[in-house]
N, C-alpha and C positions, 0 to 999 in steps of 0.2 A: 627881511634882514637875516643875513646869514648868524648861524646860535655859534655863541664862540668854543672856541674846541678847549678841550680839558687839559692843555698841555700850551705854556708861553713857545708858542712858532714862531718860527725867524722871519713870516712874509707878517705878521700884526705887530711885528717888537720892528723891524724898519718902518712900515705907512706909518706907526706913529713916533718915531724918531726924525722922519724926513717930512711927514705927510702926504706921502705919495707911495705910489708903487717903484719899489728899488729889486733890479735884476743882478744878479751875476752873469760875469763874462768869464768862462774858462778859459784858461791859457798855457799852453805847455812854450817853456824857456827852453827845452831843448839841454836840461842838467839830470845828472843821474842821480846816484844813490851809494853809500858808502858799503851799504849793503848787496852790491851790483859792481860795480869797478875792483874789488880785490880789496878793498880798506880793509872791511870787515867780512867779507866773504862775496859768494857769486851767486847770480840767480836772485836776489832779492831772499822776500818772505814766504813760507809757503803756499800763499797762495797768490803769487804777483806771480801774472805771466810775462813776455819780453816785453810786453806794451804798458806794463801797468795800468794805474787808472787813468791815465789821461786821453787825450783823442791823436797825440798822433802827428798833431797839424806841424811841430817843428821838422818832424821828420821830413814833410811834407812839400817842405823851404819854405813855409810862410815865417814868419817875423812876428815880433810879437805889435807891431804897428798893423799889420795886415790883418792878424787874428782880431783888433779890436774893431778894425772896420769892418770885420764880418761881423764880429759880436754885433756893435752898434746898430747895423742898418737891420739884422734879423729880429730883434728883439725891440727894435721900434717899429717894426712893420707888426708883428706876433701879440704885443702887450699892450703899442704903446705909449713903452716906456723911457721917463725920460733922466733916468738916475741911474747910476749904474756903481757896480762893485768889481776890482778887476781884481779875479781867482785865480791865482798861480797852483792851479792845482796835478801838473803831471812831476810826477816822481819826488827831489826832496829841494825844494826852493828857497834854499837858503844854502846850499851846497858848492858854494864857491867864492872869490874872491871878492869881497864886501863893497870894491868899486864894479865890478862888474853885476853884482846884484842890485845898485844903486842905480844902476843903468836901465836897467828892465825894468825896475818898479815905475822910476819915473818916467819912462816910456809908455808906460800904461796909465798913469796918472794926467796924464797931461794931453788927455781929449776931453774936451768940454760934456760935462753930464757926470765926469768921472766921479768917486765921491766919497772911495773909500777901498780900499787892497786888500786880500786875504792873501795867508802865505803858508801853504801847504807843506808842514816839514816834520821832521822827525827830532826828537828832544835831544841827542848825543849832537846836531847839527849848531848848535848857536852860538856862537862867540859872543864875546864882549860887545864887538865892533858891530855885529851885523843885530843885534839888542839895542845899540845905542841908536843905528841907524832909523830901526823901527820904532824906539821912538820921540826920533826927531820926525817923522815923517805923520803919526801920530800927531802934530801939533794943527796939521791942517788938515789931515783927512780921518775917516775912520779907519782903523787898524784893527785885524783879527790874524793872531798868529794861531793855527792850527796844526795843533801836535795831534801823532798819532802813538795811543797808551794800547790799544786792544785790550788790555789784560790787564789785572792788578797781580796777577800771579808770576812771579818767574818762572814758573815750571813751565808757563804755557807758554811765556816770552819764550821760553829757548825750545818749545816744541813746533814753535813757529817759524823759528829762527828769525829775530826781531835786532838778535846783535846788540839789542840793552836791556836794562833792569827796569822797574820800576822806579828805583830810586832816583835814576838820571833822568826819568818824568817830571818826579817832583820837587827835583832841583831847579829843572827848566820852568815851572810853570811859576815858583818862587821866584825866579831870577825876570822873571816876565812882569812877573807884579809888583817887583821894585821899582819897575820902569812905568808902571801904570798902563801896560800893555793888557787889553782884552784877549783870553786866551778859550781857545775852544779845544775840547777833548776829543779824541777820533776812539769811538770803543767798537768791538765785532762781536756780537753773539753768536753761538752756536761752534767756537769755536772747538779743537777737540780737546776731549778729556775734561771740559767743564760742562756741570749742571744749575740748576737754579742758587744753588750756595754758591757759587765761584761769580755767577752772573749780579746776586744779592752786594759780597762785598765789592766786587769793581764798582757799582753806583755807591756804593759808602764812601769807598776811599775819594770819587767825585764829591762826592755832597759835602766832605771837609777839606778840600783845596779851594786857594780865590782863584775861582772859573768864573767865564761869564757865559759860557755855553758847550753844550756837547752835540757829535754827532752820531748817531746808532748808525751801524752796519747789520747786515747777515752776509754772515758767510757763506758764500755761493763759489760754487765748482768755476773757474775758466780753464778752458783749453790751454795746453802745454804749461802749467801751473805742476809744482812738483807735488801739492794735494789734488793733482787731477789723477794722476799714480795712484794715489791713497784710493780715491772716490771709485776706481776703475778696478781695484781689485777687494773692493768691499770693506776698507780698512777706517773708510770714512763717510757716514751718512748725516747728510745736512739738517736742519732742520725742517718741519714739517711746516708748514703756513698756521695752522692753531698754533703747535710749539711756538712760530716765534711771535706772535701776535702776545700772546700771555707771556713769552717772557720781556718784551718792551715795554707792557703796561707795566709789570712788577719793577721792571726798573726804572720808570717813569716814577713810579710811587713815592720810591724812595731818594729822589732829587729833591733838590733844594724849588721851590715853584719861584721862583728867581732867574733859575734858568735856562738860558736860549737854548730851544731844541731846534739844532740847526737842521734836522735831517733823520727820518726814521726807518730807510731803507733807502739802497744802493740802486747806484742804475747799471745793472750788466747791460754792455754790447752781448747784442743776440747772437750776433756771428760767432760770439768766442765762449757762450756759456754752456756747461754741461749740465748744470743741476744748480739748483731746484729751480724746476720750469714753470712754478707758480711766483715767481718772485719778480718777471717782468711787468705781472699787471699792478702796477704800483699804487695806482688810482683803488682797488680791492684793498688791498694791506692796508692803503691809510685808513679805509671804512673800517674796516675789521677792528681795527685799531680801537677808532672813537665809538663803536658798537661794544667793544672788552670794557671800556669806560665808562659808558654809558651801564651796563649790562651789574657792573660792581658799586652804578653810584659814586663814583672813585674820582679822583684825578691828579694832576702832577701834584709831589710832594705829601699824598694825598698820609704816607707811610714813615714821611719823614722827620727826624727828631734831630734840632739842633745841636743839644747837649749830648755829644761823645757819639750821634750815628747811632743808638741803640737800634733803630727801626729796620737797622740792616739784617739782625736776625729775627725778626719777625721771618714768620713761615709765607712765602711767597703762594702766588694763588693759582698752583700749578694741579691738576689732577694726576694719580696716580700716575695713570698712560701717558701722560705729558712729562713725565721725565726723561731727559734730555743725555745720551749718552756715549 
């Protein structure tokens, strides 16, 4: 029997919401970014390069009907499996006219097995309308809107160039849970100019919103990324594999054990990454991970106080060397 991991995972919190093994199917729609088209500026975020996170495939002229029948047949050959989740995950998918995004979700919904949507976007991105949409659609499947906060600092939002505040985070995630919408947080560590204090209260200010889950990043160098500039002339060093191992358990501590950890590290394309070249082997991170956990007796929530977040300033379990700069 496999021993359960110290942290509610998103693969044990579906098998027993469905009873089974539930996959995601990635999907790029082929829509930009407000932060890319001139709305809000150009280039994206500091460290989005032309491709972003997505794969690609609209550019590619598959469809999003085409994308799931590759999803489908790979992931029932690979797992299978026979549930499935469709991830609007390239660039900001909720970024256009609310019939045309009604189109592609249910394009995606509407293969047998399907069972539930996530929708990759950014909190300045969400009208009334395309809220309401979500959830009405909500009514039959599962629904996970997935904002990306990175930061609870402003100072780092605009040194990221993020094009919002925090506060239009926490508008959007209120405005999501009126609707009874499940919302997942997008945070980045290693981020620059922040250390274990910056990294502490961004999981506070999480642990007092209704979230029903978050996903951790590390910030990694790619190619043609305007922090690839920074990383190239020494202005920007990532963090180290200990660094970010201790600082995800610190911020694992201090969540709510409630909630869905969707995700505890990124997946760079190889071809486009510059640094840090420890960060591909993902299968190691997650060990290291439950090894910090193990290693402290520790686990999610393990730091956290529900009355007013105090546990945010607790001293996080960083060694001197292990400051983060």
């Amino acid at each position: 029997m496999t021993a359960a991991l110290p942290y509610l995972d998103l693969n044990s919190y579906l098998r027993r919401l469905h009873g089974e093994r539930v996959q995601k199917i990635t999907l790029d729609a082929g829509l930009t970014c407000p932060n890319r088209d001139g709305t809000l500026g150009r280039g994206g975020c500091l460290y989005c390069n032309p491709r972003g996170s997505g794969t690609g495939a609209w550019g590619q002229g598959l469809s999003i009907t085409q994308q799931m029948e590759q999803g489908l047949a790979r992931l029932r050959q690979r797992y299978g499996a026979k549930k499935f989740i469709a991830y609007f995950q390239s660039f900001t998918n909720t970024y256009a006219p609310v019939e045309q995004l009604e189109g592609l979700y249910r394009e995606a919904l509407a293969f047998p097995g399907v069972v539930g949507l996530s929708i990759g976007t950014r909190p300045d991105c969400l009208s009334d309308a395309v809220l309401d949409l979500l959830a009405e659609l909500k009514k039959d499947y599962l629904v996970w809107l997935e904002l990306g906060l990175q930061s609870a600092h402003d100072a780092t939002l605009q040194r990221i160039n993020r094009g919002h505040d925090v506060a239009c985070f926490t508008a959007a995630v209120a405005q999501a849970a009126v609707r009874g919408l499940e919302t997942v947080a997008h945070v980045i560590l290693g981020l620059p100019g922040e250390g274990p204090g910056e990294i502490a209260a961004t999981a506070s200010l999480l642990a007092g919103l209704p979230l029903q889950g978050v996903k951790i990043h590390l910030l990694y160098v790619t190619r043609d990324s305007a922090l690839a500039s920074f990383y190239r002339e020494g202005a920007y060093r990532p963090l180290s594999e200990r660094e970010y191992v201790t600082a995800v358990v610190d911020f694992l501590e201090l969540l709510p054990p409630n909630l869905i950890i969707h995700r505890l590290t990124g997946d760079p394309h190889p071809g486009e990454l510059l640094a840090p070249e420890w960060c591909v082997a993902k299968s190691r991170v997650l060990n290291l991970i439950k090894a910090e956990f193990a290693r402290r007796g520790s686990r999610q929530g393990a730091r956290w106080r529900q009355e007013g977040q105090a546990s945010a300033l607790e001293k996080p379990h960083l060694l001197p060397s292990d400051e983060v700069k």
